[in-house]
BAFI-3210 file (N, C-alpha, C; in Angstrom, 3 decimals, decimal comma, padded with zeros to 6 digits):
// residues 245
n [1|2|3|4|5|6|7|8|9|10|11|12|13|14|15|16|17|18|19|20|21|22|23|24|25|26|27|28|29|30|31|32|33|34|35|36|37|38|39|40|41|42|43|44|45|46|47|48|49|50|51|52|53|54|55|56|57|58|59|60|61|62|63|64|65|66|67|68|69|70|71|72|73|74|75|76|77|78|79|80|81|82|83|84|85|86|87|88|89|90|91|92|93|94|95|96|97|98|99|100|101|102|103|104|105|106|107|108|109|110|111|112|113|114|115|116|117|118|119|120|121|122|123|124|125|126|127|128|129|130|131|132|133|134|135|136|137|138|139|140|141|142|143|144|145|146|147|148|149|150|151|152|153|154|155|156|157|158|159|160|161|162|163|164|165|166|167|168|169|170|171|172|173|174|175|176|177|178|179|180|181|182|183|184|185|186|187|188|189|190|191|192|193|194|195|196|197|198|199|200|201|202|203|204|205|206|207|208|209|210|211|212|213|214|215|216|217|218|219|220|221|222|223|224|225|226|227|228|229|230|231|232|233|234|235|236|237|238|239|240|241|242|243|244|245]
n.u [021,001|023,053|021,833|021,633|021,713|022,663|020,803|018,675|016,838|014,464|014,082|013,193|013,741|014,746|012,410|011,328|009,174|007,639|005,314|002,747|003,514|003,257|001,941|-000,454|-002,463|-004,866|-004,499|-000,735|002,063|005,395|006,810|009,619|011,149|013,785|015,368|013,371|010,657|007,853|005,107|002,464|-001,447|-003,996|-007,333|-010,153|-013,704|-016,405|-019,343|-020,348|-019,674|-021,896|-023,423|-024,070|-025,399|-027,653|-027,557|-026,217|-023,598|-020,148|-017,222|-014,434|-011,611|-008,746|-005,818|-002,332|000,733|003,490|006,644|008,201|011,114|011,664|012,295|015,192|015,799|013,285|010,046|007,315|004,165|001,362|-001,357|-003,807|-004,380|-004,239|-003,232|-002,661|-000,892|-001,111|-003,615|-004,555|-002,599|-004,035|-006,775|-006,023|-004,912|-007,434|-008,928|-008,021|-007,499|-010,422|-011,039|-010,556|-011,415|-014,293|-017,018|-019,740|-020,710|-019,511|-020,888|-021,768|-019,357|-016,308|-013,153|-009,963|-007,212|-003,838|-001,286|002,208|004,823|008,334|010,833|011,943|012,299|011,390|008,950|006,962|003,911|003,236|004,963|003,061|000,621|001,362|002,060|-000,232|-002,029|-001,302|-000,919|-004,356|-004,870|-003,902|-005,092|-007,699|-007,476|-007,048|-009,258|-010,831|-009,933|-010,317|-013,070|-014,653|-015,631|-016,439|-016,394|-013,810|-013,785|-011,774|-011,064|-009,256|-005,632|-003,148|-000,971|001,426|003,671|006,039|007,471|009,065|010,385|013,703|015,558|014,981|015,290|013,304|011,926|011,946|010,328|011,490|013,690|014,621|016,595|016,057|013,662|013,098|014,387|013,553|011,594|008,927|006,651|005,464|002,739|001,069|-001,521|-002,583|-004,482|-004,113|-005,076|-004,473|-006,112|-005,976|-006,569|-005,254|-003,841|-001,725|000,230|002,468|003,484|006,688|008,353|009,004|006,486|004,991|004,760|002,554|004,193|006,152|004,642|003,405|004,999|006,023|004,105|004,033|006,325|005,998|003,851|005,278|006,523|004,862|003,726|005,751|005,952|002,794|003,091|005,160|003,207|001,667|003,732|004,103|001,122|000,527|-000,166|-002,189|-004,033|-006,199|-008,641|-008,548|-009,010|-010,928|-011,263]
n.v [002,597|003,424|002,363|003,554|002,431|000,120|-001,834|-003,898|-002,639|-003,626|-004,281|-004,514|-003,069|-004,515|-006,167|-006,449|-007,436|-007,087|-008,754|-007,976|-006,053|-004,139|-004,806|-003,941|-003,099|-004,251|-005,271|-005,003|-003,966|-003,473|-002,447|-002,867|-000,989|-001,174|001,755|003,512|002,736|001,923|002,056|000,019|-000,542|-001,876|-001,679|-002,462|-001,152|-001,905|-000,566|001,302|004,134|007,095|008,034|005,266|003,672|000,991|000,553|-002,419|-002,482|-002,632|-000,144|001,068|002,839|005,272|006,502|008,573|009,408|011,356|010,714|013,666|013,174|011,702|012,305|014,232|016,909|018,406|017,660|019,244|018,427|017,230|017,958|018,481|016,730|018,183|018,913|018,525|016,930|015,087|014,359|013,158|010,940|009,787|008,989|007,298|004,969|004,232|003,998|001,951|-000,176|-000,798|-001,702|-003,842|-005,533|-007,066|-005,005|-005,403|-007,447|-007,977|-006,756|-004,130|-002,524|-000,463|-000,272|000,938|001,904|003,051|004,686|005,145|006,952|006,184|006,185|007,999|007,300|007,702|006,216|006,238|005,993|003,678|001,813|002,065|000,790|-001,312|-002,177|-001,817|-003,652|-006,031|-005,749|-005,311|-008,050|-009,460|-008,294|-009,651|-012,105|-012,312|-011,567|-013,899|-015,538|-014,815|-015,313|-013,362|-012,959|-015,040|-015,608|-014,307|-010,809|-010,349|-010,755|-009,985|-010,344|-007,491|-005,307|-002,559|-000,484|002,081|003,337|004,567|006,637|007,504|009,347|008,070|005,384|002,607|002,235|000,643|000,534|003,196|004,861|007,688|009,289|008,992|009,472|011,876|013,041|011,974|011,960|011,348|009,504|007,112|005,658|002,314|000,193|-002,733|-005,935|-009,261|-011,034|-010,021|-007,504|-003,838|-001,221|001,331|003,624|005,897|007,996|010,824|013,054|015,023|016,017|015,687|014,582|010,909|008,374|005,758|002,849|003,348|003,755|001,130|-000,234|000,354|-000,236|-002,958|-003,343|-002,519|-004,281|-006,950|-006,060|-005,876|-008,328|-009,960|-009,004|-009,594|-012,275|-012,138|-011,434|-013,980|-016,090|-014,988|-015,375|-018,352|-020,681|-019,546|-018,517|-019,740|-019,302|-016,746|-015,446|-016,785|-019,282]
n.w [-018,013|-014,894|-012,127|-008,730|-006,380|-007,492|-008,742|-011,034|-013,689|-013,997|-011,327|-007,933|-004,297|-001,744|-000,002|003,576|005,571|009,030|010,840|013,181|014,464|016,316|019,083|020,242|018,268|016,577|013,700|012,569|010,845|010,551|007,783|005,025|002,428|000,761|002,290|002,618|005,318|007,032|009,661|009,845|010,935|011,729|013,194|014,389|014,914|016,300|014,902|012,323|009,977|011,032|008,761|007,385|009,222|009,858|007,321|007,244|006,082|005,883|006,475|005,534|005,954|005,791|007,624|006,656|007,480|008,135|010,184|011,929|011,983|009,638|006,840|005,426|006,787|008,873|008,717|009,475|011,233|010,721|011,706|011,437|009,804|006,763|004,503|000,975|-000,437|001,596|002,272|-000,278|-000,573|002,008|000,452|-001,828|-000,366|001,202|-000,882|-002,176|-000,870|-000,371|-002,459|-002,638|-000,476|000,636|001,699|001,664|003,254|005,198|007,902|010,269|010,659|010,865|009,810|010,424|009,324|009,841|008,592|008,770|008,267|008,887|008,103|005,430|001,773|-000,484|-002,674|-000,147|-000,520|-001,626|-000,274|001,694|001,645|000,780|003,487|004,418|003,509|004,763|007,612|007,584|007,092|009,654|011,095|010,404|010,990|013,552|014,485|013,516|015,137|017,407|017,438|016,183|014,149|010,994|008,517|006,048|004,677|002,505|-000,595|-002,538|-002,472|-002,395|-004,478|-004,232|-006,835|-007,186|-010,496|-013,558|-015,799|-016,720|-017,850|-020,511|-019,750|-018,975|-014,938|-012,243|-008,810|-007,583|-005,935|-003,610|-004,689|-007,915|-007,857|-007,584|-009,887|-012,228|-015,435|-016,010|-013,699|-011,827|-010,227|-009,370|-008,578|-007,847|-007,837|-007,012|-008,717|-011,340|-012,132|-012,478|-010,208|-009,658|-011,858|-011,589|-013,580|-014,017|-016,644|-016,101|-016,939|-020,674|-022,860|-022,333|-024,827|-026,213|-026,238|-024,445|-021,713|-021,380|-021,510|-018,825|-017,147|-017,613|-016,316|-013,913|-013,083|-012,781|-010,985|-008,825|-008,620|-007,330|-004,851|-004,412|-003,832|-001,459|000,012|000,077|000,789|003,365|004,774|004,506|005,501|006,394|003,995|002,352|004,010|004,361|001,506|000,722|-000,091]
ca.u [021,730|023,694|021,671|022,601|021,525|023,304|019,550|018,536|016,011|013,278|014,591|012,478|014,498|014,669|011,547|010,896|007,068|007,593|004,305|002,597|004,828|002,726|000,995|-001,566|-002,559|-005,752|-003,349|000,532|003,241|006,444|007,253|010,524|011,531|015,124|015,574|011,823|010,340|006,136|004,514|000,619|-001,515|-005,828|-008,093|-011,557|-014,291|-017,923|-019,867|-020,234|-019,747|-023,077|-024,190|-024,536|-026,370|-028,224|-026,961|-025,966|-022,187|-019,076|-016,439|-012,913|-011,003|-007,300|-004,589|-000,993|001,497|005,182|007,273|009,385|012,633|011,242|013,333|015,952|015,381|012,454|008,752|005,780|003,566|000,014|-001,779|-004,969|-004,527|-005,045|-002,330|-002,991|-000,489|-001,756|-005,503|-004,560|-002,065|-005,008|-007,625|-005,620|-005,008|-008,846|-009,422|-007,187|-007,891|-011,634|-011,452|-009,849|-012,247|-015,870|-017,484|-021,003|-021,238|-018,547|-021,917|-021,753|-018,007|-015,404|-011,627|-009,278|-005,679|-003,156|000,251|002,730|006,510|009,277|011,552|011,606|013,389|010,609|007,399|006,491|002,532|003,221|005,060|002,180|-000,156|001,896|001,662|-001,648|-003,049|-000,853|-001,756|-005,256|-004,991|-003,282|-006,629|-008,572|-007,010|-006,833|-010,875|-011,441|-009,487|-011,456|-014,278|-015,991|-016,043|-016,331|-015,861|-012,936|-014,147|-011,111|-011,045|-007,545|-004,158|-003,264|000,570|001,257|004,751|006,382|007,892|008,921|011,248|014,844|017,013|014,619|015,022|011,709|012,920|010,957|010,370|012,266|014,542|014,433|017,223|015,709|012,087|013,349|014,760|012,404|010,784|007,961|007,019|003,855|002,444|000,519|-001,902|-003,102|-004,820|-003,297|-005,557|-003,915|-006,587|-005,672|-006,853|-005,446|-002,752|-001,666|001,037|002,777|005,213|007,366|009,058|008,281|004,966|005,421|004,064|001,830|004,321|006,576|003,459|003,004|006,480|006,039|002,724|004,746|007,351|004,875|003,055|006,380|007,259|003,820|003,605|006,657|005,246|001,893|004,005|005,549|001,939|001,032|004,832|003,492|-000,263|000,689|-001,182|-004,391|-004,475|-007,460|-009,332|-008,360|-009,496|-012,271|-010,351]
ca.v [003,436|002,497|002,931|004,610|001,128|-001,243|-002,694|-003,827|-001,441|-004,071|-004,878|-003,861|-002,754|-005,811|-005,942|-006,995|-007,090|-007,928|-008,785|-008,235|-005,281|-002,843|-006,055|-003,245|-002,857|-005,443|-005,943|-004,399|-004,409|-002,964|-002,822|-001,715|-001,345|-000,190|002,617|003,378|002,188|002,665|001,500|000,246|-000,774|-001,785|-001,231|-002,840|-001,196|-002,665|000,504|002,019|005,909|007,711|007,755|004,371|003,536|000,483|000,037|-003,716|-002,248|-002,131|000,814|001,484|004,548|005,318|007,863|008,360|010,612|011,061|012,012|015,079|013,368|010,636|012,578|014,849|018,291|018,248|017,713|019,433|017,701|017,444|017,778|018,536|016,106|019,411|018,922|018,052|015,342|014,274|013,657|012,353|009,548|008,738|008,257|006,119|003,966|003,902|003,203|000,815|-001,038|-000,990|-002,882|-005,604|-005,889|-006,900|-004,447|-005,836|-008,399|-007,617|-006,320|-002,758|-002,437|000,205|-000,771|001,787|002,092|003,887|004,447|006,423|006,612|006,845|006,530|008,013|007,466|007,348|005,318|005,984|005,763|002,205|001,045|002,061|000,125|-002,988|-002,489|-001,927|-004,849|-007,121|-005,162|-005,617|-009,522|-009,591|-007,874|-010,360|-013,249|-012,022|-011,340|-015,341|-016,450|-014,504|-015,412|-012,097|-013,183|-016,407|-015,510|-013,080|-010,057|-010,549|-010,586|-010,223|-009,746|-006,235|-004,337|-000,870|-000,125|002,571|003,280|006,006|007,035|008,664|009,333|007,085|003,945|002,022|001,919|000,129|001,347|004,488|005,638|009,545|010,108|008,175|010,040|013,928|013,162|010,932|012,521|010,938|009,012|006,815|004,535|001,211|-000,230|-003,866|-006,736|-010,431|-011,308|-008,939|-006,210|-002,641|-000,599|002,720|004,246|007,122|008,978|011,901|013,286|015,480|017,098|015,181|013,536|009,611|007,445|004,440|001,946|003,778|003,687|-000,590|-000,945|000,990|-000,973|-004,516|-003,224|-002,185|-005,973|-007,508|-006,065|-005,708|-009,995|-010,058|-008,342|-010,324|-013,725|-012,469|-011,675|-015,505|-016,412|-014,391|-015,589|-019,674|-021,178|-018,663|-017,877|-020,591|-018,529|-015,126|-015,204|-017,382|-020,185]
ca.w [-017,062|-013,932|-011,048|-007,379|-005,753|-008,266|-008,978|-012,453|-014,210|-013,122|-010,147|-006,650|-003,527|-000,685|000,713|004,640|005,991|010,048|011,340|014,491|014,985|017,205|019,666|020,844|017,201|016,032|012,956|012,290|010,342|009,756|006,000|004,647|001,392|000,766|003,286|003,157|006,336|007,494|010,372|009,556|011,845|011,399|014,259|013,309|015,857|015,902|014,743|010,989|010,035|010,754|007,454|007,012|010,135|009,494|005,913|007,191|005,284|006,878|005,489|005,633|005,870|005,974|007,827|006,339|007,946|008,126|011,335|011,598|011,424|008,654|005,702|005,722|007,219|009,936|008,392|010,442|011,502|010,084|012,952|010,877|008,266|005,905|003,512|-000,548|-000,573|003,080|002,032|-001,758|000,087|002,340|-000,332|-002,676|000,341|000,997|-002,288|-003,030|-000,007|-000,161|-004,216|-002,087|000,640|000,715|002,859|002,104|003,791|006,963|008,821|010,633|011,122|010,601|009,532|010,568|008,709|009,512|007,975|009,577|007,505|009,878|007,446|003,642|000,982|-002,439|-002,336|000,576|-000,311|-002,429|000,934|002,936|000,809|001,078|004,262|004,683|003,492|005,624|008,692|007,862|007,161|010,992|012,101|010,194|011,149|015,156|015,156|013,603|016,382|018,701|017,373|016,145|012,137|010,628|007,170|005,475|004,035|001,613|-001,878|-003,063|-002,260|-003,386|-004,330|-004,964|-006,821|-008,550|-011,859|-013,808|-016,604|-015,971|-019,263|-021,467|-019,565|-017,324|-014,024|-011,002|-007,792|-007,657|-004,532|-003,779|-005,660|-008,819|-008,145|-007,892|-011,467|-013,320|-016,324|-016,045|-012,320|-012,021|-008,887|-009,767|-007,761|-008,286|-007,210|-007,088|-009,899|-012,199|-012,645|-011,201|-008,579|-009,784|-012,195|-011,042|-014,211|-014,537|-017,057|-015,169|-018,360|-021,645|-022,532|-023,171|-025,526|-025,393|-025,527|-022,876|-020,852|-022,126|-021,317|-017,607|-016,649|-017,800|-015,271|-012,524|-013,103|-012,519|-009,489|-007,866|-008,470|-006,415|-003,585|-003,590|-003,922|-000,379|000,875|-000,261|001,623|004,567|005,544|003,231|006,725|006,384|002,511|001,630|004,659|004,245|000,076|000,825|-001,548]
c.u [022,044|022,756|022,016|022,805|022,297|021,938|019,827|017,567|014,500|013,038|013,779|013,462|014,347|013,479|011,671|009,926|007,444|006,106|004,019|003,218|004,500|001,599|-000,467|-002,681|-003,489|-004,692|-002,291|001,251|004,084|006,964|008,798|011,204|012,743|014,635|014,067|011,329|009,092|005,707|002,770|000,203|-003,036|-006,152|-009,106|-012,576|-015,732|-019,492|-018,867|-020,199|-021,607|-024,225|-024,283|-025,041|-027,296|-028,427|-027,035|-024,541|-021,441|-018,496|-014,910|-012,386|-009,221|-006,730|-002,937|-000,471|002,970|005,647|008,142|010,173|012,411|012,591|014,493|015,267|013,609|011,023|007,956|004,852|002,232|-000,781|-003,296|-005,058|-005,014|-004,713|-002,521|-002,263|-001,067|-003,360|-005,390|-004,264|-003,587|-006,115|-007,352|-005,887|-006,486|-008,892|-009,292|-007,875|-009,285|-012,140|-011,038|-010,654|-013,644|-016,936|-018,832|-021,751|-020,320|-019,872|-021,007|-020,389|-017,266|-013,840|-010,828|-007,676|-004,816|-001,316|001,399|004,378|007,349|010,752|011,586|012,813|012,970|009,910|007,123|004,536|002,401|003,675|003,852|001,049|-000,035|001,591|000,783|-002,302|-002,942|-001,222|-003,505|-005,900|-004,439|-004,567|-007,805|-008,491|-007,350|-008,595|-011,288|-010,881|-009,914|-012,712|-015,557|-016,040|-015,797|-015,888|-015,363|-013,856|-013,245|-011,174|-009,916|-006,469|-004,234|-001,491|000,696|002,691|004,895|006,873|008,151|009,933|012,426|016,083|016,237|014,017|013,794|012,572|012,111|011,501|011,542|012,350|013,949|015,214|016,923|014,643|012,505|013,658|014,094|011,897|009,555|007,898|005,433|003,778|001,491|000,071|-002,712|-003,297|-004,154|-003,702|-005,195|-005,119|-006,131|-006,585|-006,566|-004,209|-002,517|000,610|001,092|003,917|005,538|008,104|008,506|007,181|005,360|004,208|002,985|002,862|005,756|005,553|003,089|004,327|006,412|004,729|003,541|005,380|007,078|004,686|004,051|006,692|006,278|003,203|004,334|006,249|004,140|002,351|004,433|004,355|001,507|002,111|004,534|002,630|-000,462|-000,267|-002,796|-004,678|-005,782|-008,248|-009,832|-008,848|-010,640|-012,344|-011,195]
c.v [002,638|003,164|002,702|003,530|-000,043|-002,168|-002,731|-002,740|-002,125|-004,980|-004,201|-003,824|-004,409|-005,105|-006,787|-006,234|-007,846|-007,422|-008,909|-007,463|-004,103|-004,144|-005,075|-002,965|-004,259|-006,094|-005,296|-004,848|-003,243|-003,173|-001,726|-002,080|-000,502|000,697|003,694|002,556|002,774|001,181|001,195|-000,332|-000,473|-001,715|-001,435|-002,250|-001,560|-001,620|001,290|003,576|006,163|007,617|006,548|003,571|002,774|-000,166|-001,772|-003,691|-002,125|-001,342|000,233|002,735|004,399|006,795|007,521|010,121|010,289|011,817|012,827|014,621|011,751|011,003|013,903|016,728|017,685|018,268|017,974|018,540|018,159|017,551|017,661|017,592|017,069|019,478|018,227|016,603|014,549|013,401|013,181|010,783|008,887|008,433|007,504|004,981|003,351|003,004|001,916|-000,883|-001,853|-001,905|-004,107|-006,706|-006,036|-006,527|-004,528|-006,738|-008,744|-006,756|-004,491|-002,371|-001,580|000,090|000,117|001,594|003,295|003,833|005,899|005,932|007,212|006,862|006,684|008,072|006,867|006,015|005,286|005,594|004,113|001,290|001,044|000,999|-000,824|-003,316|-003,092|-003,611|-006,220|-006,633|-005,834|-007,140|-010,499|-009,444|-009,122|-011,491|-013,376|-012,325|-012,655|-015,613|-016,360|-014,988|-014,821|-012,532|-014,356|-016,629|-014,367|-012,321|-009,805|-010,546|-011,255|-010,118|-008,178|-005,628|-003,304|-000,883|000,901|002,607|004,405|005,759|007,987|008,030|008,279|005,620|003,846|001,820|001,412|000,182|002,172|004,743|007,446|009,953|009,603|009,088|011,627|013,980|012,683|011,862|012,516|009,863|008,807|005,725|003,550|000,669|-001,680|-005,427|-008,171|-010,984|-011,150|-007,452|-004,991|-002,284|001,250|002,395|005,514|007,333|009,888|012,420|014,971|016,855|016,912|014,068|012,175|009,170|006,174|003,450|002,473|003,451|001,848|-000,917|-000,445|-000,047|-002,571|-004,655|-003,008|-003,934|-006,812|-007,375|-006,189|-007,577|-010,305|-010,140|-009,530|-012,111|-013,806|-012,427|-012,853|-016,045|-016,152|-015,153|-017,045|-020,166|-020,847|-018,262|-018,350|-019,418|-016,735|-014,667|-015,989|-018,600|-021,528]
c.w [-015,798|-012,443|-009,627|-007,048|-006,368|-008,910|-010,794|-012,991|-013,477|-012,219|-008,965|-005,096|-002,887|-000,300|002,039|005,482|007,653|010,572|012,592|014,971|016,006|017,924|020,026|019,865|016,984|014,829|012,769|011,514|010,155|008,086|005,828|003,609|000,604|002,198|003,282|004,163|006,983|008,489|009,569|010,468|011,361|012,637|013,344|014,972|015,432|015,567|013,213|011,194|009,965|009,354|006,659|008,126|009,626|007,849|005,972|006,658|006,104|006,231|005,832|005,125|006,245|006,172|007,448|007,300|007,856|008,831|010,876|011,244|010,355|007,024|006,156|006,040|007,892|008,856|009,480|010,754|011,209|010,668|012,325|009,705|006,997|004,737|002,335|-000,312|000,534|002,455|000,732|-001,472|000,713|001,539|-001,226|-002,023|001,054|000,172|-002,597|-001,853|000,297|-001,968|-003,398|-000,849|000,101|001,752|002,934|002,879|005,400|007,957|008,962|011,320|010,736|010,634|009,449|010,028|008,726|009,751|008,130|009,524|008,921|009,066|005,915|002,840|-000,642|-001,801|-001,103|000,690|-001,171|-001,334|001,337|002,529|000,847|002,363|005,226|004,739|004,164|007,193|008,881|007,630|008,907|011,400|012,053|010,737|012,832|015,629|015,127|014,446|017,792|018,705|016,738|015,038|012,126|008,891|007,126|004,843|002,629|000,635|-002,398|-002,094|-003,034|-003,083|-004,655|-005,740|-007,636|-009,346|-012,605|-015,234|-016,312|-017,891|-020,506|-020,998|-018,603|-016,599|-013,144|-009,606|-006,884|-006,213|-005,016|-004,966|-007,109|-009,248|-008,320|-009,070|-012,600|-014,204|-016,369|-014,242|-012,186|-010,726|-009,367|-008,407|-008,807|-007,829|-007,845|-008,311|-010,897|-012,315|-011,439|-011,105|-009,419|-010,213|-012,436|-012,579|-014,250|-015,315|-016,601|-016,319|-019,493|-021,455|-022,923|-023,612|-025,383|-025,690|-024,672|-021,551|-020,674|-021,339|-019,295|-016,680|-016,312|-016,468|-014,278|-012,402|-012,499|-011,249|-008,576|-007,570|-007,265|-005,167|-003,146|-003,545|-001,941|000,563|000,932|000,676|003,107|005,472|004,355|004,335|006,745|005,340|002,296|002,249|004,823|002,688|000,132|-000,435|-000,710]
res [x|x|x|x|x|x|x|x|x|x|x|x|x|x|x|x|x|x|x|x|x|x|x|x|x|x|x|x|x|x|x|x|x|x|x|x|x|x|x|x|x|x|x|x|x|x|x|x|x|x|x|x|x|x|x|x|x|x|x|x|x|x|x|x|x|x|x|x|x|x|x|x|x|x|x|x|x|x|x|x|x|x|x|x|x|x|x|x|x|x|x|x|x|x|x|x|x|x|x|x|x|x|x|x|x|x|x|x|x|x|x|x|x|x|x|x|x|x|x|x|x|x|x|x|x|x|x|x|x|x|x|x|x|x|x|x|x|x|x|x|x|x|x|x|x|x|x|x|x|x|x|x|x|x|x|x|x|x|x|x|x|x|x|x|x|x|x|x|x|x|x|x|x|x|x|x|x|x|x|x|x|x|x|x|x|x|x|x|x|x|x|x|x|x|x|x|x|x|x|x|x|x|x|x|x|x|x|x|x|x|x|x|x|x|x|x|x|x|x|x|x|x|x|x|x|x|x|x|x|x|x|x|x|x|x|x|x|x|x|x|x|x|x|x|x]
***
């Protein structure tokens, strides 16, 4: 099929990651992928959540939101973070974030993320994700230069993208008008290594197969390389340091 964008089927929008994009921000970035566009932004403070008080562990936690005039017609504002999709977005991005990190040995620290779409237009929680983890390689990078860490808590690289099915064909990372129609519409999370993080499917109308599903993963893998290729393009100066290479 011919799609809206002119892309190939496993083709990924333009991506651009500007770093350093909120200076007040321990780490930032702007990410924008097609006409998707999310601020992120880490904040590392020197004090764990309560309940690990003396653990010797550091955590991480993550906020997503999206302003009022982010998509078409006004979105409320979450003021309570109360909302299903609100608190699902931020625990993927937890999640995902915390397979990539080694929070045993980062001492009694708390890594704050948060991802806040100003403009949508489909994936916005696979942007934020990209984001994320370049945000929080800004933070990391900022504290060795201060001084406060000497070794990365790092791991991996990590990409989120999506994928879906529309009329039969795999398609990779789906615009709005791509995702409201998809049959099926799945998000991929996965570390530079290759192993994932989280696959998140749903079929929408009909159930697919396993190798629809073989063929959708392939096409996730593909594009989510991409991505951590520009994270390696990104931080080529601080990679050895930041993976602990």
């Amino acid at each position: 099929m011919e799609r809206f964008s002119q892309r190939k089927a496993d083709e990924i929008r333009k991506v651009t990651i500007t770093k350093n994009f909120i200076p007040n921000a321990t780490g930032s970035a702007l990410i924008e992928c097609g006409n998707t566009k999310v601020i992120c932004t880490a904040t590392i403070t020197n004090t764990a959540p309560q309940w690990m008080k003396g653990s010797g562990h550091g955590w991480l936690t993550a906020e997503y939101g999206m302003l009022p005039a982010s998509s078409s017609g006004r979105i409320n504002r979450d003021k309570h973070l109360s909302s299903g999709r609100t608190k699902e977005i931020q625990r993927l991005i937890g999640r995902s974030l915390r397979a990539a990190v080694e929070l045993e040995s980062f001492g009694e620290k708390t890594i704050l993320i948060d991802c806040d779409v100003i403009q949508a237009d489909g994936g916005t929680r696979t942007a934020s994700l990209n984001g994320a983890i370049t945000a929080l390689s800004e933070a990391l990078i900022k504290l060795r230069n201060e001084g406060i860490i000497e070794k990365s808590p790092m791991k991996e690289f990590m990409g989120a993208i999506s994928v879906g099915l529309i009329d039969g064909e795999t398609l990779v990372d789906l615009d709005y008008h791509e995702d409201s129609r998809a049959q099926v519409d799945m998000n991929v999370v996965m570390l530079g290594c290759g192993k994932f993080i989280e696959i998140q499917g749903t079929a929408e109308k009909d159930p697919f197969d396993r190798n629809q599903l073989d063929k959708m993963l392939g096409c996730a893998e593909k594009g989510i390389n991409e991505i951590i290729e520009m994270q390696n393009e990104l931080f080529e100066n601080d990679m050895d340091w930041l993976l602990n290479r």
